[in-house]
Steps between C-alpha positions, in 0.01 A plus 500: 500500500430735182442780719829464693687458148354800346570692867850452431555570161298822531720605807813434323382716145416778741813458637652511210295803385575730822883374453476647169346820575661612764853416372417689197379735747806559753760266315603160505776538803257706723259245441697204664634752770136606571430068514826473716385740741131439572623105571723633734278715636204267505659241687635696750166619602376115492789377755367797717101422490594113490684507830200788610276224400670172677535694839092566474445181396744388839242734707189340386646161550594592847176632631354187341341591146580303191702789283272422170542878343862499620563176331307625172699868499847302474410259227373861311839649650731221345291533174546902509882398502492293229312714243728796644788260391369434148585737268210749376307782594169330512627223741668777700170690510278164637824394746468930613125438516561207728707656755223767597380391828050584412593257142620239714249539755208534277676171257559285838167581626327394154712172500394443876125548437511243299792210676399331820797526742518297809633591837321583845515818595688492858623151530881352486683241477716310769720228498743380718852404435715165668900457488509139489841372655598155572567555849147478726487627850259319742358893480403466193315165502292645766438844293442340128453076552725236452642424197603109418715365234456174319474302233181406325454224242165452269420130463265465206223133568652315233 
């Protein structure tokens, strides 16, 4: 828990201390403009490789294979957006650094080596859906069994 807390406050003095330096650098309204336009930016490239990543994540579920790396690339996608959405350099930088495809390869595969994920390769699912309607056909008894209505009543041995 200590090394969490003192995470954060050090990420929020450098923060502070690459806010300060480059608006004394390029000026305080170039600064947020600069901000403004690598969120925009950002997450305009993170709709585009999160809907690249869904539709390969669709193909691997299709031919069968659990889409573990696909899954872990959008949870680092959605977390790209949000430190692109926070304001700062240094969160823009890390939410950048997550949108390269070899970082989030090289971060999913790490976090893979070490998760057991479940799924047979090659094997689906079935089921079968029934419209129940009130009206039965003799057809149907024959096809799915007879169904019987009735009350029942539980006598206890007292």
């Amino acid at each position: 828990m200590g090394r969490i807390l003192l995470f954060f406050i050090g990420a929020g003095l450098l923060e502070i201390f690459v806010f300060i330096e480059v608006g004394s650098a390029i000026g305080a309204w170039s600064t947020i403009a600069l901000i403004l336009l690598t969120a925009i930016i950002g997450l305009s490239l993170v709709r585009i490789q999160g809907l690249q990543t869904l539709m390969e994540a669709q193909q691997k579920v299709n031919r069968g294979e659990t889409p573990a790396r696909e899954m872990v690339s959008g949870m680092m996608l959605a977390l790209s957006g949000v430190l692109l959405l926070l304001p700062g350099f240094v969160t823009d930088f890390a939410g950048v650094l997550l949108l390269l495809p070899p970082v989030r390869t090289a971060l999913a595969d790490r976090f893979l080596s070490r998760a057991h994920v479940r799924g047979d390769k090659g094997h689906t699912f079935s089921a079968e859906y029934y419209y129940h309607t009130e009206t039965r056909t003799h057809e149907d008894d024959d096809r799915k069994g007879i169904t019987f209505e009735g009350e029942a009543e539980r006598k206890d041995d007292k």
